[in-house]
Backbone as a printed PyTorch tensor [residue, N CA C, xyz], in Angstrom:
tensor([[[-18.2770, -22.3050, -38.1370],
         [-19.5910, -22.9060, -38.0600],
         [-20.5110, -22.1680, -39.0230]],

        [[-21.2710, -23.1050, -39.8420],
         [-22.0700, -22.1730, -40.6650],
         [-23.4610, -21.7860, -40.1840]],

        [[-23.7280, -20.7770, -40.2430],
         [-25.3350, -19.8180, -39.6900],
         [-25.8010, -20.8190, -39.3160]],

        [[-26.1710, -21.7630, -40.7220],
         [-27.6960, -22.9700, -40.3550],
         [-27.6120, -23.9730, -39.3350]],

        [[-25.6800, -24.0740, -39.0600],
         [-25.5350, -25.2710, -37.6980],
         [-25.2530, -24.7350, -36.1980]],

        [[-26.0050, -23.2050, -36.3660],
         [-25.7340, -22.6750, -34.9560],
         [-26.8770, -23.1190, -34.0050]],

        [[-28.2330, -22.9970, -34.7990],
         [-29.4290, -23.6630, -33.4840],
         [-29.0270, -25.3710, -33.3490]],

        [[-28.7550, -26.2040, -33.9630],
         [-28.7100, -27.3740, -33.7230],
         [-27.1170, -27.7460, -32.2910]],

        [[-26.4010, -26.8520, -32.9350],
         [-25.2480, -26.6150, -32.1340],
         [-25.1730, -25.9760, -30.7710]],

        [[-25.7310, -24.8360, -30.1710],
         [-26.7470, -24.4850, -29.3900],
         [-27.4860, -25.2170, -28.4660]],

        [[-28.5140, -26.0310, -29.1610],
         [-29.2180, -26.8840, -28.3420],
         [-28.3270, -28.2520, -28.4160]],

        [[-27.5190, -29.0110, -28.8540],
         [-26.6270, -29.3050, -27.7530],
         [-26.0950, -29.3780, -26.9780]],

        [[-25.2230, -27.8620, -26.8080],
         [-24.4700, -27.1290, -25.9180],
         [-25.5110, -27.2110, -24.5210]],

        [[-26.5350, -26.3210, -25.0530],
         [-26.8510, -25.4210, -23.9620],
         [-27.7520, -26.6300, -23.1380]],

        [[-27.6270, -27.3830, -22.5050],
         [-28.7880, -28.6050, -21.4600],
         [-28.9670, -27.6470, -20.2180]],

        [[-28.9960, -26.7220, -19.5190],
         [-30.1940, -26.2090, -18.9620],
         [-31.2820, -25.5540, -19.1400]],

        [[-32.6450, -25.6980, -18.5150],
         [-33.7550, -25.2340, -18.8000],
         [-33.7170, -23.4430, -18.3830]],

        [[-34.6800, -22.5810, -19.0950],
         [-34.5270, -21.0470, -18.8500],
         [-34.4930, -21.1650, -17.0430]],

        [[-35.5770, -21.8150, -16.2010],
         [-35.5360, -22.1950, -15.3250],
         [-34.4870, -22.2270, -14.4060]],

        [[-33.5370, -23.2910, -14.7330],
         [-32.7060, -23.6850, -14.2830],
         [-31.2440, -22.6720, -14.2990]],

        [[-31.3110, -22.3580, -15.1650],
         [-30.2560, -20.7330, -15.3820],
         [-30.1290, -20.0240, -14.5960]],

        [[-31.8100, -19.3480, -14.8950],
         [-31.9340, -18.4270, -14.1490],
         [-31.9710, -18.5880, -12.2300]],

        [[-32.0760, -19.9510, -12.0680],
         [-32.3100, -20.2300, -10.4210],
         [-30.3730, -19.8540, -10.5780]],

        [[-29.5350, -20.8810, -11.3650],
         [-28.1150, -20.5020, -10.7420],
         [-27.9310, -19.2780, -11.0810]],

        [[-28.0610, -18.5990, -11.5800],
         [-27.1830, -17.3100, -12.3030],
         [-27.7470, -16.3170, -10.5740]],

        [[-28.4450, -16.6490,  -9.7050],
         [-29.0450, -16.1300,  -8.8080],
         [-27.7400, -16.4930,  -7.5880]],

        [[-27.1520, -17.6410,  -7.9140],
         [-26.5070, -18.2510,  -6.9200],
         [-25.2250, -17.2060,  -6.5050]],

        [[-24.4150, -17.3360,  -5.3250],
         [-23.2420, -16.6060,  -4.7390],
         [-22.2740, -17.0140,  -6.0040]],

        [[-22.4810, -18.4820,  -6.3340],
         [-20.9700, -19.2940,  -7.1370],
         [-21.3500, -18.6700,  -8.7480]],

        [[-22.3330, -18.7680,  -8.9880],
         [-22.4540, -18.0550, -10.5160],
         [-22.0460, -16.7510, -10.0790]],

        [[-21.8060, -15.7810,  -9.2630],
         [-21.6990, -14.5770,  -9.2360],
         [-20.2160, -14.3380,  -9.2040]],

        [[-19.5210, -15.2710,  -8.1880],
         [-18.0180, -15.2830,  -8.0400],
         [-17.0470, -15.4900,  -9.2840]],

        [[-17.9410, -16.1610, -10.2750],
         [-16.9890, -16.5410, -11.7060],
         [-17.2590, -15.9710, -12.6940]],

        [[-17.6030, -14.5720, -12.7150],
         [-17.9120, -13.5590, -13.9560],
         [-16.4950, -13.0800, -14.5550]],

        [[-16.9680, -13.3080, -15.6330],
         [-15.3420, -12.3520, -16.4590],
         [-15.3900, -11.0510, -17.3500]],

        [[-14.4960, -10.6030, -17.7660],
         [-14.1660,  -9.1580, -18.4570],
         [-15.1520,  -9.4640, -19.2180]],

        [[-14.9430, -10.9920, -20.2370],
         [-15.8520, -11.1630, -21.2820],
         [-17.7070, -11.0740, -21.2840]],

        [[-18.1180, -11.5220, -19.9240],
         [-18.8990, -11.3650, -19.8040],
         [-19.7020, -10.1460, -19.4400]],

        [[-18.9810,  -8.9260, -19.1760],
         [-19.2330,  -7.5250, -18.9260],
         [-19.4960,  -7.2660, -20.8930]],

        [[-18.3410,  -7.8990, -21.2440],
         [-18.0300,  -7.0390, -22.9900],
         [-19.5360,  -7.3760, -23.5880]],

        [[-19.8970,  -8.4810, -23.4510],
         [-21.2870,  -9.2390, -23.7730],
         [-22.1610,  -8.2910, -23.9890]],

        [[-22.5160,  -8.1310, -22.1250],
         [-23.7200,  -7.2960, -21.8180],
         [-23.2970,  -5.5560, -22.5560]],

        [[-22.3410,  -5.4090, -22.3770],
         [-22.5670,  -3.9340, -23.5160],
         [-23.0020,  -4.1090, -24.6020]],

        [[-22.2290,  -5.0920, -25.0960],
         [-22.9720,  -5.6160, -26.5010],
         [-24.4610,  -5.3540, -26.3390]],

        [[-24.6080,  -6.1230, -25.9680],
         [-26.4210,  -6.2360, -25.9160],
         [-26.8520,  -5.0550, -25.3320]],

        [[-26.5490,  -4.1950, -24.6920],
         [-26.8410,  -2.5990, -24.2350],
         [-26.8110,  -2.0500, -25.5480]],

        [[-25.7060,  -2.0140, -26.2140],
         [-25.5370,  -1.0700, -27.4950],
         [-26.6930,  -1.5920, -28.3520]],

        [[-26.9220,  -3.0310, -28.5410],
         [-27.6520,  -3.0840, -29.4830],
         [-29.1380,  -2.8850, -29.1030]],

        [[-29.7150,  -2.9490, -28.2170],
         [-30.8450,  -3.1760, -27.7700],
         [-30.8280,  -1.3000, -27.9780]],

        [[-30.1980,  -0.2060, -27.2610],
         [-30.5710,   1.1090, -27.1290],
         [-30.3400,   1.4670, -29.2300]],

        [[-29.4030,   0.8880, -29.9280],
         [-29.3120,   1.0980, -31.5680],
         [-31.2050,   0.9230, -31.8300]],

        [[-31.6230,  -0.2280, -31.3580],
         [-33.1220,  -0.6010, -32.1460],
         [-34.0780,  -0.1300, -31.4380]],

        [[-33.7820,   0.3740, -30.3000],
         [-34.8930,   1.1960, -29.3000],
         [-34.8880,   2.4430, -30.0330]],

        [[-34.0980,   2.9850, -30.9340],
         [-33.9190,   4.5950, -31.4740],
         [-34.5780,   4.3780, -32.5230]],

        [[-34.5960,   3.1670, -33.3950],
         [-35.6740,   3.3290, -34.4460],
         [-36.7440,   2.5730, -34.8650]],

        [[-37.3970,   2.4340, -33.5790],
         [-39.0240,   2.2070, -33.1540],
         [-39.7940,   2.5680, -33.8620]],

        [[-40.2250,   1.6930, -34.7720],
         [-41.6280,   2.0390, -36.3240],
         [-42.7090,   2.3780, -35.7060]],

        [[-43.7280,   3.1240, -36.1670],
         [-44.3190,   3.7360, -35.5490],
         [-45.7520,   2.2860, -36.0070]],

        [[-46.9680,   2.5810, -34.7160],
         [-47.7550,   2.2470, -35.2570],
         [-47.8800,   0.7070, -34.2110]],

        [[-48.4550,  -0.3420, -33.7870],
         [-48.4290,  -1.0870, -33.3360],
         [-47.0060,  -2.3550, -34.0840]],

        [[-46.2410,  -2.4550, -32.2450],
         [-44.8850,  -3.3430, -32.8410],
         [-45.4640,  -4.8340, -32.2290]],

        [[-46.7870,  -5.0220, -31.7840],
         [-47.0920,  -6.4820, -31.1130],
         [-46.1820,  -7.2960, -31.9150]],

        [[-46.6650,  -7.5160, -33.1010],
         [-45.6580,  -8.6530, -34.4860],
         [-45.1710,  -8.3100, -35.1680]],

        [[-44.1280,  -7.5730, -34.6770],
         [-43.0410,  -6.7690, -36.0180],
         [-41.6150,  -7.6110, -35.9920]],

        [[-41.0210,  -7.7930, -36.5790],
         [-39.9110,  -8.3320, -36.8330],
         [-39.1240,  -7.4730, -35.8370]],

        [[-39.1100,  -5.5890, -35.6310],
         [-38.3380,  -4.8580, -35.0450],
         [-38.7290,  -5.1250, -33.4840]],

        [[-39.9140,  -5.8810, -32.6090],
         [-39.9460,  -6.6990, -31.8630],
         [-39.0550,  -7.7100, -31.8670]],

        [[-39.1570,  -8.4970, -32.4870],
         [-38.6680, -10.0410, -32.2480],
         [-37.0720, -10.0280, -32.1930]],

        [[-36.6550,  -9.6190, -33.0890],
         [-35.2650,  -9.0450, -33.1290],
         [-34.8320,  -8.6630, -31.9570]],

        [[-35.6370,  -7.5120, -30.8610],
         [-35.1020,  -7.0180, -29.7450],
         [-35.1550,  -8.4390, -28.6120]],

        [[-36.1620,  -8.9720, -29.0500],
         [-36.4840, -10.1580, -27.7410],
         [-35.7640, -11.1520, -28.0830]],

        [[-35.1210, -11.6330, -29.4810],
         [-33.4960, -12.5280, -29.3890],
         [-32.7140, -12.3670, -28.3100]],

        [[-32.5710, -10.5710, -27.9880],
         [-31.4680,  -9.4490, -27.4970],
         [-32.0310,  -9.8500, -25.6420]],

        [[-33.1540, -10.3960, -25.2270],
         [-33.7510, -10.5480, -24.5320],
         [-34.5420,  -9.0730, -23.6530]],

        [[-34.9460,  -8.2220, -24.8330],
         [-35.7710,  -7.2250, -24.4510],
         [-37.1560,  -7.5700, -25.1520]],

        [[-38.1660,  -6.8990, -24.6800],
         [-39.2840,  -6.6370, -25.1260],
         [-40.0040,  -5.8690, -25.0950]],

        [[-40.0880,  -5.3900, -26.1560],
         [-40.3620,  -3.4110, -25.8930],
         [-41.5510,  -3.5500, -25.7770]],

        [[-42.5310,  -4.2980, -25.2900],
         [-43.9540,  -3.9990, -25.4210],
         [-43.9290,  -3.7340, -23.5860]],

        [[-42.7760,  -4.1670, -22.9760],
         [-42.8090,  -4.4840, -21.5710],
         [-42.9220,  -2.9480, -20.6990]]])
């Protein structure tokens, strides 16, 4: 798949609302069907989120790219 057909591809895929996720991902049955892969994920996103937490530009990050980048990762260092 090339870079530029991943958001269009994406929002195909993905038809629930943040909403709606987050109510199942709360559920017993979303909890019972987790896999290895989905542990490997969240390190992922541990490693990367603590990599860009170490080199925090100094100075206000309200609209920095080194923000936005982390909140793809679904962090937000202003939090």
């Amino acid at each position: 798949m090339a870079e530029n057909d991943a958001a269009p591809e994406f929002d195909a895929v993905v038809n629930m609302t943040a909403t709606e996720l987050e109510k199942w991902l709360d559920t017993d049955e979303s909890k019972d069907v987790g896999q290895k892969s989905d542990y490997a994920h969240m390190r992922k996103v541990v490693g990367y989120a603590k990599r860009h937490l170490a080199q925090r530009p100094s100075g206000d990050v309200s609209d920095s790219n080194w923000r936005y980048s982390l909140m793809n990762w679904g962090h937000d260092p202003t939090k």
